[in-house]
C-alpha positions in Angstrom: 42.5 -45.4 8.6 42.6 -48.5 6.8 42.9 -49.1 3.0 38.7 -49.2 2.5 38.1 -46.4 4.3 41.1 -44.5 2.5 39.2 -45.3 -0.5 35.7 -44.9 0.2 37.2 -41.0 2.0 38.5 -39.9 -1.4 35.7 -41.6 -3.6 33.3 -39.1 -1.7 35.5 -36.7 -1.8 35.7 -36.3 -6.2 32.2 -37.0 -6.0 31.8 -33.8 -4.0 34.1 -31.3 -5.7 32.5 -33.0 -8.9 29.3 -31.4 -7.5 30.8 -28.3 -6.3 32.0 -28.1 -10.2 28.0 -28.8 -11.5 26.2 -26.4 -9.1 28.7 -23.9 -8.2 28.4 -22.7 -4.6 28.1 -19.2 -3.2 31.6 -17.8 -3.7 32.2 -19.6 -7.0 28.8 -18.6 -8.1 29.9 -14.5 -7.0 32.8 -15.2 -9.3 31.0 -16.3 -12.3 27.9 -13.6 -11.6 31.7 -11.0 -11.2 30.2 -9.7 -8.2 31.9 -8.7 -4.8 31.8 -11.1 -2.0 28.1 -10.4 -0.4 26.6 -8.5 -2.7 23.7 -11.5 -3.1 22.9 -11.1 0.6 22.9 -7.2 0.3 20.8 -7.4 -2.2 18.3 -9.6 -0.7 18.6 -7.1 2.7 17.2 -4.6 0.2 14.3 -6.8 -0.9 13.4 -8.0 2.5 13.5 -4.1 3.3 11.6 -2.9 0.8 8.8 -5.5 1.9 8.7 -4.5 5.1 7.7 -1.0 3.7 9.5 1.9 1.8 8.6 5.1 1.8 7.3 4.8 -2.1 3.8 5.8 -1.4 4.4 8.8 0.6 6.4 10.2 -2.1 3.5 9.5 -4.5 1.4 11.4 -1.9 3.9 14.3 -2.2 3.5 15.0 -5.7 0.3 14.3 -6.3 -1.3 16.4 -3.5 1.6 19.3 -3.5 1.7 19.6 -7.6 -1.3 18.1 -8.9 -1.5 17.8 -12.9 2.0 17.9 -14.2 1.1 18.4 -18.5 4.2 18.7 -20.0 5.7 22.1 -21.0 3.5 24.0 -18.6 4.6 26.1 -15.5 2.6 23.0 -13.6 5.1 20.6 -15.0 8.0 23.8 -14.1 6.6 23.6 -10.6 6.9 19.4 -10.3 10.4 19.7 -11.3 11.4 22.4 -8.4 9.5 19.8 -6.2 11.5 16.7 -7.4 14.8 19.0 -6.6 14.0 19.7 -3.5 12.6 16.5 -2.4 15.6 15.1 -3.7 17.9 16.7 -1.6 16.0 16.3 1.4 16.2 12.9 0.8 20.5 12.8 1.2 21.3 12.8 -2.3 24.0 14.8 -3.5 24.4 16.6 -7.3 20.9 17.1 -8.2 20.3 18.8 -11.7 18.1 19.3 -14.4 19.1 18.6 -17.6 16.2 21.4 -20.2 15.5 20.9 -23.4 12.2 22.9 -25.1 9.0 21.8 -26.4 6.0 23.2 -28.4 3.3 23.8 -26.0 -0.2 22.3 -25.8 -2.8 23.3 -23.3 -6.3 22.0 -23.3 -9.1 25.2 -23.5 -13.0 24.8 -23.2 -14.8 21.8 -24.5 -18.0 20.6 -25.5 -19.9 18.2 -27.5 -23.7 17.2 -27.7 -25.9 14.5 -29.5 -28.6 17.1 -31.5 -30.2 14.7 -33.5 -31.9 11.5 -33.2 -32.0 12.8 -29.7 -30.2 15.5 -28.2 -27.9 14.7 -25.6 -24.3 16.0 -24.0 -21.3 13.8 -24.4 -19.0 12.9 -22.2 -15.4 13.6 -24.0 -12.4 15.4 -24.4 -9.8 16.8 -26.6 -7.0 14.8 -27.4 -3.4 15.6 -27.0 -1.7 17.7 -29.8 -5.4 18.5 -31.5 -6.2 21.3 -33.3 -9.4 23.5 -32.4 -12.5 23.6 -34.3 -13.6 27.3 -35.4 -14.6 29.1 -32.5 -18.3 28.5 -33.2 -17.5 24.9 -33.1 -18.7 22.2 -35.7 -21.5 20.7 -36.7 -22.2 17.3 -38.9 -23.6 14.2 -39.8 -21.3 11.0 -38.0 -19.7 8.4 -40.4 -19.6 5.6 -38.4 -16.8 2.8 -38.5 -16.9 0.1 -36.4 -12.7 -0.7 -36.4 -10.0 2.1 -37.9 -9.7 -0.8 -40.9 -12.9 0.3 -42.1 -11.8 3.7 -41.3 -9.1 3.3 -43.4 -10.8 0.9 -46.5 -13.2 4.5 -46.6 -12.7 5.8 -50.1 -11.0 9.2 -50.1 -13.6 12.0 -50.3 -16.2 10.1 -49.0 -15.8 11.6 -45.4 -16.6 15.1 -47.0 -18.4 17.9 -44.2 -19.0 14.9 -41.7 -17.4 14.0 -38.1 -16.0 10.5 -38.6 -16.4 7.9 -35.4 -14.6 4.8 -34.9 -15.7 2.7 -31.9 -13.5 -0.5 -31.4 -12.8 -1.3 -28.2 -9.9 -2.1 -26.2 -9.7 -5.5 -24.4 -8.1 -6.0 -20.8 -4.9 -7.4 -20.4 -2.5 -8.7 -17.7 0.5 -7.0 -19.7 -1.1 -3.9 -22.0 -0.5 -6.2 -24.8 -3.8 -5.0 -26.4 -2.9 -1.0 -26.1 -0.2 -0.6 -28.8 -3.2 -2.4 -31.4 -6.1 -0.2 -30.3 -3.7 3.0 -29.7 -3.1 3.8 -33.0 -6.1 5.3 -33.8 -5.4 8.0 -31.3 -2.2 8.0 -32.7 -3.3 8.4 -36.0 -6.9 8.7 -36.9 -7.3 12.4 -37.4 -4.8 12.6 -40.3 -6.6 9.3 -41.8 -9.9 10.7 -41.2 -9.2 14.3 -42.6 -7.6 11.9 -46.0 -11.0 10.9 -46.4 -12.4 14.4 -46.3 -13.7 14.3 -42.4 -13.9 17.7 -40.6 -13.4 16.3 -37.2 -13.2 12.9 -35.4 -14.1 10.9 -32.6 -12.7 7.8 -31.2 -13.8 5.3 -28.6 -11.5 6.0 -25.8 -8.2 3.8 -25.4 -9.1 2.7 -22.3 -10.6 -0.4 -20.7 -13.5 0.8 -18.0 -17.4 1.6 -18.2 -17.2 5.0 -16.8 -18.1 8.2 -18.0 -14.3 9.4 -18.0 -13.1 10.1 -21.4 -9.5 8.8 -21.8 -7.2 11.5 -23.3 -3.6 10.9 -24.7 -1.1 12.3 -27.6 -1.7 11.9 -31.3 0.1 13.3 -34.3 -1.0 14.6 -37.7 0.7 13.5 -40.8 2.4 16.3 -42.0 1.4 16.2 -46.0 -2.3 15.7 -44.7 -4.5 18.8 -43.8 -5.2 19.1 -39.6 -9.0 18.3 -38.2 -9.8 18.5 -34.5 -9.5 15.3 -32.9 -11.5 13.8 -29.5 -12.3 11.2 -27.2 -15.8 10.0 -26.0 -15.8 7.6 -22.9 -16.9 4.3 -23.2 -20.5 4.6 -22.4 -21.0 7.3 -25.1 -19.6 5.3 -27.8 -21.8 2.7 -26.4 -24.7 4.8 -26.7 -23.9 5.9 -30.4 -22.8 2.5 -31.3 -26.5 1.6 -30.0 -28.1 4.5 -32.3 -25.8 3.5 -35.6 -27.5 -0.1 -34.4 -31.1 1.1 -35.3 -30.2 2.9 -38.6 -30.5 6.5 -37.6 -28.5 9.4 -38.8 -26.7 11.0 -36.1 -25.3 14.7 -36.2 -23.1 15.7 -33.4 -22.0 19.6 -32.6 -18.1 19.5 -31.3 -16.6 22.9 -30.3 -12.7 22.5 -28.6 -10.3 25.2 -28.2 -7.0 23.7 -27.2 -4.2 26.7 -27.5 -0.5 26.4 -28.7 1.5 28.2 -26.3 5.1 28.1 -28.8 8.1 27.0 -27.6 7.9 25.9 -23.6 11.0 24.7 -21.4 10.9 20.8 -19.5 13.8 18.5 -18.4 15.1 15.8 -17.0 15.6 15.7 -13.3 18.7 13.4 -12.6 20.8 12.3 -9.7 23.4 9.8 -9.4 24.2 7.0 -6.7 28.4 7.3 -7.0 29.9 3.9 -8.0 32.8 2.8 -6.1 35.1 1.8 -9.4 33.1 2.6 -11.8 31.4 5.9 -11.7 31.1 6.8 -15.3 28.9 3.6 -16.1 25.5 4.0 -15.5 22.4 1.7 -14.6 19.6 3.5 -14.9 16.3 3.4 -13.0 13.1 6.1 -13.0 9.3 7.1 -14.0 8.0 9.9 -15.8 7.5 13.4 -14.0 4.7 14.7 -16.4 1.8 13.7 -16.6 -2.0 14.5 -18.0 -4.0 17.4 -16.9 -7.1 15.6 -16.6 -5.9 13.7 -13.1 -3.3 14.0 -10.7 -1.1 11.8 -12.4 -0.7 9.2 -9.4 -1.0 5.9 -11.1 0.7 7.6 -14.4 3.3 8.0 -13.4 3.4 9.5 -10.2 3.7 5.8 -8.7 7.2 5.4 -11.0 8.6 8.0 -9.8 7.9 6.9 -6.3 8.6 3.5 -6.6 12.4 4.0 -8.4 13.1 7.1 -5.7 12.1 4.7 -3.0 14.6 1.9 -3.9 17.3 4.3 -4.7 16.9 5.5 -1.2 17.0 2.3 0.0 20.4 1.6 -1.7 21.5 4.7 -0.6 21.2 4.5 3.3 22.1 1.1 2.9 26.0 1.8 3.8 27.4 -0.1 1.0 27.9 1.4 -3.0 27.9 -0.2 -6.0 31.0 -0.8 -8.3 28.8 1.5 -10.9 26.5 4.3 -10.5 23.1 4.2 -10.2 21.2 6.9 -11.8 17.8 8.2 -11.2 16.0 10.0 -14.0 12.5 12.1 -13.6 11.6 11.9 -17.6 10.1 14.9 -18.6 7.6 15.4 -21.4 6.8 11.7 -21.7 3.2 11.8 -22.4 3.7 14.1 -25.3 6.0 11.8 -27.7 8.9 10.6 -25.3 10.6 13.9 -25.7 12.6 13.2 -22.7 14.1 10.1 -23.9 15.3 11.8 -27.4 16.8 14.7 -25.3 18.5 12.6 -23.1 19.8 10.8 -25.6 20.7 13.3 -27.8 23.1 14.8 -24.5 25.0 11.4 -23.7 25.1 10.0 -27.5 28.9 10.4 -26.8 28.9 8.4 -23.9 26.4 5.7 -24.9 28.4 3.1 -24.0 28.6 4.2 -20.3 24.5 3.5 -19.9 25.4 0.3 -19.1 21.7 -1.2 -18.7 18.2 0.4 -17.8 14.6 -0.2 -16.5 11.8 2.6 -16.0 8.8 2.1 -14.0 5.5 3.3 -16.0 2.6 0.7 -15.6 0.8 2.5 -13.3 1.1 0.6 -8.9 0.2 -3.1 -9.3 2.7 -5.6 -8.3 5.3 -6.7 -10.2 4.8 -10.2 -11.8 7.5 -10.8 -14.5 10.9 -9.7 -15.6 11.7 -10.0 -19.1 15.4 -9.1 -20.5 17.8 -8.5 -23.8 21.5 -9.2 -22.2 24.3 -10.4 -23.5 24.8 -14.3 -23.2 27.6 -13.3 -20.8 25.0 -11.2 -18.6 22.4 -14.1 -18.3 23.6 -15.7 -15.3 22.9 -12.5 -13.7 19.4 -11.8 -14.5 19.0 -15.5 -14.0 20.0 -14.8 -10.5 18.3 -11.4 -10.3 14.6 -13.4 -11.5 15.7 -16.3 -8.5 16.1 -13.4 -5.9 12.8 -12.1 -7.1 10.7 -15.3 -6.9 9.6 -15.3 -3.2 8.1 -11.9 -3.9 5.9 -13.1 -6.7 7.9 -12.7 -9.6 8.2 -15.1 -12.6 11.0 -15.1 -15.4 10.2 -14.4 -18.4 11.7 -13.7 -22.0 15.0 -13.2 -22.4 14.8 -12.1 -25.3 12.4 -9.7 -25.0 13.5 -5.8 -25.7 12.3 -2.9 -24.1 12.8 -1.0 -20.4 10.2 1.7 -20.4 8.6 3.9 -22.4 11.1 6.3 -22.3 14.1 4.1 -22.2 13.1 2.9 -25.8 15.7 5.7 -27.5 18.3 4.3 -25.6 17.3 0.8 -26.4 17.0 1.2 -30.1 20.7 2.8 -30.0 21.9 -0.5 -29.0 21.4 0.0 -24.4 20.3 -3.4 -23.4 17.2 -3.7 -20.9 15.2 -5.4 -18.9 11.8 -5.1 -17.7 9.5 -5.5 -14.4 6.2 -5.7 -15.9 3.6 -5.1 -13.5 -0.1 -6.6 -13.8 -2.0 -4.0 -15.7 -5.5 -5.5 -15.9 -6.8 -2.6 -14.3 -4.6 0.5 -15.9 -6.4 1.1 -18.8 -9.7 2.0 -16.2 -8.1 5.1 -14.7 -5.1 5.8 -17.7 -5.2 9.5 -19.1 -9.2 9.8 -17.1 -9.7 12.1 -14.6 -9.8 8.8 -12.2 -6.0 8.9 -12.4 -5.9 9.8 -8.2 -4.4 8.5 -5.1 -6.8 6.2 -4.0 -5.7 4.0 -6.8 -2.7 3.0 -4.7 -1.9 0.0 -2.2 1.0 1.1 -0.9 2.2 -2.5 0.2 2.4 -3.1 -3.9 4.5 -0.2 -4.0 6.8 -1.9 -1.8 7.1 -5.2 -4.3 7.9 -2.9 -6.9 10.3 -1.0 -4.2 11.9 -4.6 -3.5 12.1 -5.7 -7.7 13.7 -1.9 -8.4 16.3 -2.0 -5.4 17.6 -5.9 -6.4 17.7 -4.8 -10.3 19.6 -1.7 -9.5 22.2 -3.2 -6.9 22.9 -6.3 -9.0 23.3 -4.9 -12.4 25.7 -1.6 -10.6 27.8 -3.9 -8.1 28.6 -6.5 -11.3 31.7 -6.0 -14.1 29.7 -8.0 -16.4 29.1 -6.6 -19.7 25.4 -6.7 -20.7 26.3 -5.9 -24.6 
């Protein structure tokens, strides 16, 4: 080898270990990311899996047709969490358990509601969550009508007096659900507002997004210094018809009669079970869905899909022959719909290992695909979701925020005690058309999108367990 090509050998030899040092190739990039050799080509095993179909739907399928309505503290909700043990265990995985903690009971009794003057009708409606009954012979009053719960609350206290207050604004779709945290609080809130006015009752427009006659129902809370006033929710094409009667300048009067029943303190839980890490068992990265769900459907979309999809990619990691330097840990929430309760209990158990939940997700946007992943990490950890968002773009999913916290519903305990997240949001344009409604069923479901949110669950779970990166 002559003198030139001595030269010109070593001159494209720097010039390639400069580049190996710029773009770091697939063991130095396992060293930064602190992950074992292969774990990047197990994980994308498990998406390529998961496409090919998981078993996701027919866990939905399960649930929905063997339980049914799951409300939360009722022996329907007793009987879903003997059916996620079981099916649990027949699945392969080991140390099963349900973690109780109590709540005060709600169940919804009769209901009905009627138009009787400008011209007598039925509506379609239904209590909401948490609502106090009318007297048994029902109510009936002149409608206040307000077109936002601004006006509602720009009413001047003791206006409201022996009338049925109705507030019709209406909820948008989104892509994200960006629009339900706005329009939900007045389900949240209105009655307490309403009753500070002197209202005897109120209805809202239903949170929700379709044109059916399905009356969304959902949890709302009274202000404890406020007096209590039975609280309901028309469907969409009854505020629409009221909204249309307010139009013309006629006085409407409306007879409500609901019966909901306290039932005193109930028992619910948390069904857990834990993929053993390899060197790490005591941290945990957590995955999961909601068990509960309204008595109005079958729960399938909300959040009977969740459960399936985060059981279906644990089950994929789990006959997968490899484990994970961490654990992976499966929760069925319990009492979700109802105030979270589930995420306070759990919380209130491992507060004194905190710093062993090592990083979380929950799936509870109802079975469209995953389209973006959004994360609060450490600057350490960034790399890592980096990759996890790269390993999740031929499936259709974009990154997004990383600065963006939040993990699920009932992750947010967790999250606000410091646990940092991430999220797989799903395209929800259509969720708010079957959420809390009687439409909540089955047929909802494409199973093949079950299987991109399979794919997205399974690399999250695998790359955040099989990593000694810190994500605090």
């Amino acid at each position: 080898m002559n003198r030139v090509t001595v030269h010109s050998f070593k001159a494209a030899l720097c010039l390639m270990l400069s580049g190996m040092a710029l773009t770091p190739t697939a063991w130095g990039q396992d060293q930064e990311l602190m992950l074992s050799e292969g774990s990047i080509e197990h994980a994308k095993m498990l998406r390529d899996t998961a496409m090919q179909g998981s078993m996701a739907y027919e866990i939905v399928e399960s649930l929905t047709t063997e339980v049914g309505p799951r409300l939360a503290g009722t022996a329907a909700e007793a009987r879903a969490r003997d059916w996620a043990v079981a099916k649990l265990e027949s699945l392969g995985f080991d140390g099963v358990r349900v973690e109780p903690f109590t709540i005060e009971g709600w169940e919804r009794g009769a209901e009905s509601a009627e138009l009787i003057d400008p011209y007598p009708q039925p509506l379609s409606f239904t209590t909401l969550g948490g609502s106090v009954a009318t007297p048994d012979s029902g109510i009936e009053a002149d409608v206040a009508f307000f077109a936002t719960l601004a006006d509602l609350e720009a009413a001047a206290p003791g206006s409201l007096e022996g009338k049925i207050a109705f507030v019709s604004h209406a909820m948008q779709k989104t892509q994200d659900g960006s629009s339900y945290g706005f329009h939900g609080r007045l389900r949240r809130s209105g009655a307490s507002i309403a009753a500070s006015k002197g209202a005897v009752a109120i209805l809202i427009r239903s949170i929700g997004t379709d044109s059916h006659r399905m009356p969304h129902t959902g949890s709302m809370r009274y202000d404890p210094e406020i007096g209590k006033i039975p609280a309901a929710a028309l469907s969409n094409p009854d505020a629409d018809q009221l909204e249309r009667i307010h139009a013309r300048g006629e006085t409407m009067r409306v007879r409500l009669n609901v019966q909901p029943i306290f039932t005193g303190e109930s028992e619910t839980g948390n069904v857990i079970v834990d993929i053993r890490g390899t060197e790490h068992p005591d941290e945990v990265v957590i995955i999961g869905g909601h068990l509960d769900s309204w008595d109005l459907g079958t729960g399938a979309i909300d959040d009977g899909a969740g459960i399936g999809i985060a059981t279906a990619a644990a089950k994929l990691i789990l006959d997968s022959g490899k484990r994970p330097k961490r654990s992976i840990r499966l929760i069925f929430w319990g009492a979700e719909e109802v105030g979270l309760l589930g995420g306070f209990a759990y919380l209130e158990r491992h507060k004194k290992d905190l710093d062993k939940q090592i990083i979380g997700t929950e799936s509870d946007f109802g079975a469209g695909k995953i389209w973006q992943l959004n994360s609060r990490v450490s600057a350490e950890a960034q790399p890592l979701v980096d990759k996890m968002a790269e390993l999740l773009a031929p499936i259709g999913v974009a990154p997004g925020s990383s600065d963006s916290p939040g993990a699920g519903p009932d992750l947010t305990p967790l999250v606000r005690a410091g646990m940092p997240s991430l999220r797989l949001n799903q395209d929800g344009r259509d969720y708010f058309d079957l959420h809390h409604t009687p439409d909540d069923t089955l047929d909802k479901i494409n199973p093949h999108d079950l299987d991109q949110n399979v794919a997205a669950f399974a690399v999250f779970a695998w790359l955040a367990a099989d990593t000694g990166l810190s994500f605090k």
